[in-house]
DRENTI-533359 format. One record per residue (C-alpha): x, y, z; residue in three letters. Coordinates in steps of 0.25 Angstrom, whole numbers, plus 5000, padded with zeros to 4 digits. Example, Ala and Ser with C-alpha at 12.3 -4.5 7.8 and 13.67 -1.06 7.14 Angstrom:
BEGIN
504949825031Ala/505549965029Ser/
This chain:
BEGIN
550558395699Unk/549458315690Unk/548158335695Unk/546858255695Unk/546258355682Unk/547858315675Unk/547358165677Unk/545858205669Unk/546558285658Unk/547658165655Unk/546558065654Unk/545558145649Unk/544458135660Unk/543658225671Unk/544258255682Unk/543058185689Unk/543458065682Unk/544858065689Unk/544358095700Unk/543457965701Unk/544457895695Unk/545257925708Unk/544257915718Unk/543957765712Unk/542657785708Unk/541957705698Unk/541457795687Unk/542757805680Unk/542857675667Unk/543757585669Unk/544657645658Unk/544457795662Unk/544957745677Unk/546257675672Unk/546757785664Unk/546657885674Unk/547457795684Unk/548457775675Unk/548457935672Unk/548557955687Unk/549757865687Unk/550457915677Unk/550458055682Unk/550758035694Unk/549458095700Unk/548658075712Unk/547458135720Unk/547758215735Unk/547558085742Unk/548458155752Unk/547558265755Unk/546258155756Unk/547158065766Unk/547258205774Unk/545758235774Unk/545458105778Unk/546558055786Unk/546557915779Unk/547457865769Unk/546657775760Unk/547957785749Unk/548557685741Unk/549757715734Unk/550057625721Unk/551557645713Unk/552057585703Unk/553257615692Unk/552957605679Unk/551957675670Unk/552057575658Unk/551357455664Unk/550057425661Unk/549557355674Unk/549857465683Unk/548457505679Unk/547857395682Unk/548457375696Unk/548157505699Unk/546557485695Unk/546757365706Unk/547157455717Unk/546357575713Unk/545057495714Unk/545357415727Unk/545757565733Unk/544657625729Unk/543557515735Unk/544257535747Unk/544357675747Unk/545757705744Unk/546357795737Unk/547557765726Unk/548757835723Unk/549557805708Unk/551057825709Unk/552357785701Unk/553757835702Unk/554257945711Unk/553057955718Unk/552957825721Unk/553657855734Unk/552957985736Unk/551557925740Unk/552057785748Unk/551857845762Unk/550857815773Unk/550657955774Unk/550157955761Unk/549357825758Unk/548957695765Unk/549757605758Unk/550457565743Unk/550457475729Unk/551657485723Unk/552057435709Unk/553457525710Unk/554757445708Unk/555457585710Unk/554957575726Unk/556057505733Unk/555757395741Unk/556457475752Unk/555557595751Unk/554357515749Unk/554757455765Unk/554957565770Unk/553657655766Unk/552657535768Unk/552257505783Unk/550857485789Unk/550257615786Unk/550957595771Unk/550857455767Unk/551257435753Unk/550757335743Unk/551957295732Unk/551657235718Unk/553157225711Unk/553957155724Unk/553757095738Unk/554257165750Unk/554157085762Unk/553657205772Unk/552457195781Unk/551957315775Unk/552157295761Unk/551457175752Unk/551557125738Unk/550457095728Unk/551157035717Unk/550956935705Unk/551256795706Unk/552156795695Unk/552956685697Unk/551956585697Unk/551256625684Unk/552556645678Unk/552756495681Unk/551556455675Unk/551756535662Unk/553156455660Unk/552556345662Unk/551456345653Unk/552556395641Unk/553356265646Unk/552156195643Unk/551856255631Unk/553356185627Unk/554256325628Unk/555556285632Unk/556456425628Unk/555956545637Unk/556356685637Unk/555956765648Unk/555956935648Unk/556056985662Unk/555657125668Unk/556857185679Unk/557557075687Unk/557057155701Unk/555457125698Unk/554757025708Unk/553857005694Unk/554956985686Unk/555656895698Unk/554556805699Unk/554156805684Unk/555556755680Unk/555656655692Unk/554356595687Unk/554756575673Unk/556056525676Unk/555656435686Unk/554656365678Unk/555456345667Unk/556556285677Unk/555456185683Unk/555256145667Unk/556756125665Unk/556756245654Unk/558156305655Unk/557956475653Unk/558956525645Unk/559256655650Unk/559656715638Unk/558056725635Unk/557956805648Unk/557756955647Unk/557757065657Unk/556557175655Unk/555957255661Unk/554457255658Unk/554357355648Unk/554057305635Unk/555257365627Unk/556157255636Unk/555357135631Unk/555657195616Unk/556857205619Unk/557357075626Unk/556657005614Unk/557357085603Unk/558657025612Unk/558056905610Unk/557856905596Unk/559556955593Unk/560056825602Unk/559256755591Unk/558456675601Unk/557256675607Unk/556456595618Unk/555256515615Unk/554356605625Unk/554656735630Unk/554056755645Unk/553956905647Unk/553856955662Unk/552957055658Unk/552057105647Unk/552657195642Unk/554057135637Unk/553257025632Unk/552557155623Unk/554057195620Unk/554357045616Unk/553357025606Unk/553557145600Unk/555057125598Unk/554556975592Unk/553757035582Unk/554757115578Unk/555557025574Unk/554456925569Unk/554556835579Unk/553156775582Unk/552356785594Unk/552156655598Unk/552556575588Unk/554156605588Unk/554056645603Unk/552956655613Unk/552756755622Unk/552256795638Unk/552156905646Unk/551656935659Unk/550557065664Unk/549457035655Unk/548957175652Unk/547957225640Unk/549157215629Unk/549357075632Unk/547957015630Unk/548057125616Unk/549357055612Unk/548956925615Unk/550256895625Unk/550356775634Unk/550556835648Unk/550356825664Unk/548956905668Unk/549156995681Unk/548057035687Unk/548457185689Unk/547157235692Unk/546757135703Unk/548257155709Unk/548157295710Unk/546757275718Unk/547457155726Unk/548657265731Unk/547657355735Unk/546857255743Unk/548257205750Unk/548757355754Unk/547357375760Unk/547257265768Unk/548557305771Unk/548357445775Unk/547257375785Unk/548257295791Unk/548557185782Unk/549757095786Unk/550657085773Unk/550456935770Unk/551556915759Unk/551356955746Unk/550056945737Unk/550256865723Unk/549056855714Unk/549356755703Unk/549256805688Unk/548856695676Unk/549356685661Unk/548656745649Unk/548956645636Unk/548956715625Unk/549556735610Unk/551056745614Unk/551256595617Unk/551156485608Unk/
């Protein structure tokens, strides 16, 4: 098993530094901090909080889950929790995958965040109780012990659409993630809605199921470009497929925007360097915001519906 001394090889620092990174305190650079949390979560690796929770006889753990490695505000969520904890004097375990199930257990830590679509709604009900509440960020579960913290995607979504309808767009394409996504859900019911309200008819042959990744923008774009026709806008439900989209318009010297515009939805670094139009989340601030909820939960909380925190829209180069 990868140990702390692996985790100060790979990323090329002291042992000490790890170690403060870990114990949250504050004379590690931002920088320094972020890459070994993303080294901890990519290997799998976490300290003995077992053994601590025995000496001690408290459980101040929090276990966060997610799926993927390849998404760039993981990092930024998990900064949010990590620094909430760590005023509060909790510690944080990172895990993904099969040993996502491993760690969500009372017995083992006070409470989880989970960002893991491969955790069932059914097992996420049955683990969560009062001494495992569990906050979600991808779904709503309407359980007393579990609560959402979740963006409002659908009423930014509606105000992006709008303000292309006003811009004087009239042919949309839309390029989805998987159907089974509450973002995905909610961002598509925004869109088309709001294009209904303006009596805008969506041709469906411009929607295109993806699934987040950037080589499925390319993709539904090249598909696109075969039929011969192409929407006016293109709204992406992520950043990521709005990457894959341009790069498949470039290649086949189609302008960006003045043949066809362009939106996406995440706002990460790439997005301001590329100058795409797009939805800001704040990752940061709701990773800090879940962290607050499963506290207050932990001390007794009554889950009061979900928690939405609204996002706003980054104009930039990718619409005319």
């Amino acid at each position: 098993m990868i140990g702390i001394k692996d985790i100060a090889k790979i990323a090329g620092v002291s042992v000490s530094t790890v170690s403060n990174v870990l114990n949250g305190r504050k004379n590690v650079g931002k920088a320094t901090r972020e890459r070994i949390l993303q080294i901890c979560a990519e290997q799998g690796y976490h300290p003995n909080i077992m053994g601590k929770n025995l000496k001690t006889g408290r459980k101040n753990t929090i276990v966060f889950n997610f799926s993927e490695f390849d998404r760039y505000f993981y990092l930024k969520i998990i900064n949010g929790v990590h620094d909430y904890l760590k005023d509060n004097d909790y510690d944080l375990i990172i895990c993904t995958d099969k040993s996502s199930k491993n760690f969500m257990r009372s017995s083992f830590a006070s409470g989880a965040i989970t960002l893991d679509r491969k955790l069932s709604d059914d097992f996420l009900k049955s683990v969560s109780g009062k001494n495992f509440p569990i906050i979600l960020m991808d779904r709503v579960i309407d359980t007393e012990y579990t609560k959402s913290v979740i963006v409002d995607n659908y009423t930014v979504m509606c105000e992006l659409v709008q303000a292309l309808v006003n811009k004087g767009f009239k042919r949309f394409g839309f390029i989805g993630g998987p159907d089974y996504t509450l973002d995905n859900k909610e961002r598509f019911a925004g869109f088309e809605d709001t294009l209904k309200k303006n009596n805008i008819p969506f041709d469906y042959k411009y929607y295109f199921h993806g699934n987040y990744r950037e080589e499925s923008g390319y993709q539904a774009v090249k598909i696109f470009i075969l039929s011969h026709s192409l929407p006016e806008v293109l709204v992406c439900a992520n950043d990521d497929m709005a990457f894959g989209a341009i790069r498949a318009l470039e290649e086949n010297n189609i302008r960006v925007p003045q043949d066809i515009s362009v939106t996406g939805f995440d706002d990460g670094d790439l997005a301001e360097m590329v100058g795409l139009t797009t939805v800001s989340i704040p990752r940061y601030e709701s990773g800090y915001l879940a962290a607050k909820e499963l506290l207050e939960m932990i001390g007794g909380a009554v889950n009061a519906g979900p928690f939405k925190f609204s996002a706003k829209i980054n104009w930039r180069g990718t619409v005319r």
